[in-house]
N, C-alpha and C positions, 0 to 999 in steps of 0.2 A: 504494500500500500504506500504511497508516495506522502511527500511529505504538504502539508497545507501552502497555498499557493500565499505569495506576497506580495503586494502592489506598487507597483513607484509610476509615474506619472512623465514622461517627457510632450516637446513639443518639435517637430521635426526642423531643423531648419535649414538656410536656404542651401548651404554648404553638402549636405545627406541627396542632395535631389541632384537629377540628372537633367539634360536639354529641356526634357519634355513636363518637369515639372514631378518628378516622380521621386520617391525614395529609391536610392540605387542597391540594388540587390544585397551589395556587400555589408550595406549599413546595419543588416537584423543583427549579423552576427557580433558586431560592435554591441548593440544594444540586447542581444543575450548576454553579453561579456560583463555589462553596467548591472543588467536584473542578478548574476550570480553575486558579485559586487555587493552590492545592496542587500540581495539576501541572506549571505552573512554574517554581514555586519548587524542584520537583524536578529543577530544569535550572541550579541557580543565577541563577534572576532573580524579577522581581517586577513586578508591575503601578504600585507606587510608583513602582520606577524606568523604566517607561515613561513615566509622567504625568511625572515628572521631566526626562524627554528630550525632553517636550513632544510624546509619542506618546498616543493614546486609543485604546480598542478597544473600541467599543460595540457591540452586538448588533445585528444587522440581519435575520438572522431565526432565529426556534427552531421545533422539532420537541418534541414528548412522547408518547411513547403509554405509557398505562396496562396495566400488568399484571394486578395485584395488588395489593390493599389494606396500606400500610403503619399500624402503630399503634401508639400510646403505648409509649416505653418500650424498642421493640423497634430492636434492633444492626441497621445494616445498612451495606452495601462500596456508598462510589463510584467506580466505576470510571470512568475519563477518558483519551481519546487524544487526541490530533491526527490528522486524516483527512486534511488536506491544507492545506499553507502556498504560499501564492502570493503575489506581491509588493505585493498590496493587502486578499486578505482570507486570513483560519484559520477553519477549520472543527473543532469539537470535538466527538466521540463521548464520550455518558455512558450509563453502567447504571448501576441502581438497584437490588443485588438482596439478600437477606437472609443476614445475616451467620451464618446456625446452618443455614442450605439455601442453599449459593454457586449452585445450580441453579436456586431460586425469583427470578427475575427480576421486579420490582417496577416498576420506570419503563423506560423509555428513551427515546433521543435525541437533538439536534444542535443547535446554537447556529453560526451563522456571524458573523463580524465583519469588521470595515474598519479597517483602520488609517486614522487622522486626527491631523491637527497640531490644539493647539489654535484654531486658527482655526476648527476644523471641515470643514477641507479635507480631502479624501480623498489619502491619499501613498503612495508605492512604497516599502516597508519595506526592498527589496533597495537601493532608493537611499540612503535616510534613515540605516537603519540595519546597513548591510551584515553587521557581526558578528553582531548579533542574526537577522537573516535565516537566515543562514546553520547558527546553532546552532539555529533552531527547523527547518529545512530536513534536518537532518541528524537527528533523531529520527524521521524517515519511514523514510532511509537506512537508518539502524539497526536500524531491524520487520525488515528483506531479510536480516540478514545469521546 
């Protein structure tokens, strides 16, 4: 069971858009990037203080499927969960949908990662770093209850 979704709010701007007035493909994945981000930090933690623990969590692979054309200007909700934490990779659930139609669903999609020591070595997060495991483990918990 995944973990309860969390909301941040952007506004697209002119810089995200292409000729035609569009959000340019590449930008969702920026803006999964910002909902993991923010998610979190809604746990009290941070990606600093991972890199700081001499943890890394690089993407190793993503998903997007296109809904709906986002553009200039226009509000819209990223939503972001945790689908599942296992002792070497997280998998992140994001939507993309418009913030004046919560029903208009824009992007979606998944990002999976690995936890690495700087070396670039691949590590068991439940080893490494057992508290943190354990609090990212228990916002699955929490969707159940």
């Amino acid at each position: 069971m995944p973990s309860l979704w969390q909301q941040f709010k952007i506004r697209v701007r002119y810089q995200e858009t292409d000729q035609m007035g569009v959000v340019y493909h590449t930008n969702y994945l920026n803006w999964f990037e910002w909902g993991r981000t923010e998610w979190i930090r809604t746990f009290g933690l941070s990606y600093k203080q991972f890199e700081e623990a001499g943890l890394l969590l690089p993407v190793i692979e993503a998903s997007i499927k296109y809904h709906a054309a986002a553009a200039y200007d226009q509000e819209l909700i990223i939503r972001t969960r945790v689908e599942s934490v296992q002792p070497m990779t997280i998998k992140f659930n994001s939507e993309i949908v418009d913030a004046m139609n919560l029903d208009q669903k824009i992007a979606s999609g998944w990002t999976e990662h690995v936890w690495m020591n700087t070396s670039k070595k691949v590590l068991r997060l439940d080893r490494n770093s057992p508290d943190w495991y354990e609090l990212l483990k228990s916002t699955i918990v929490n969707a159940n209850e």
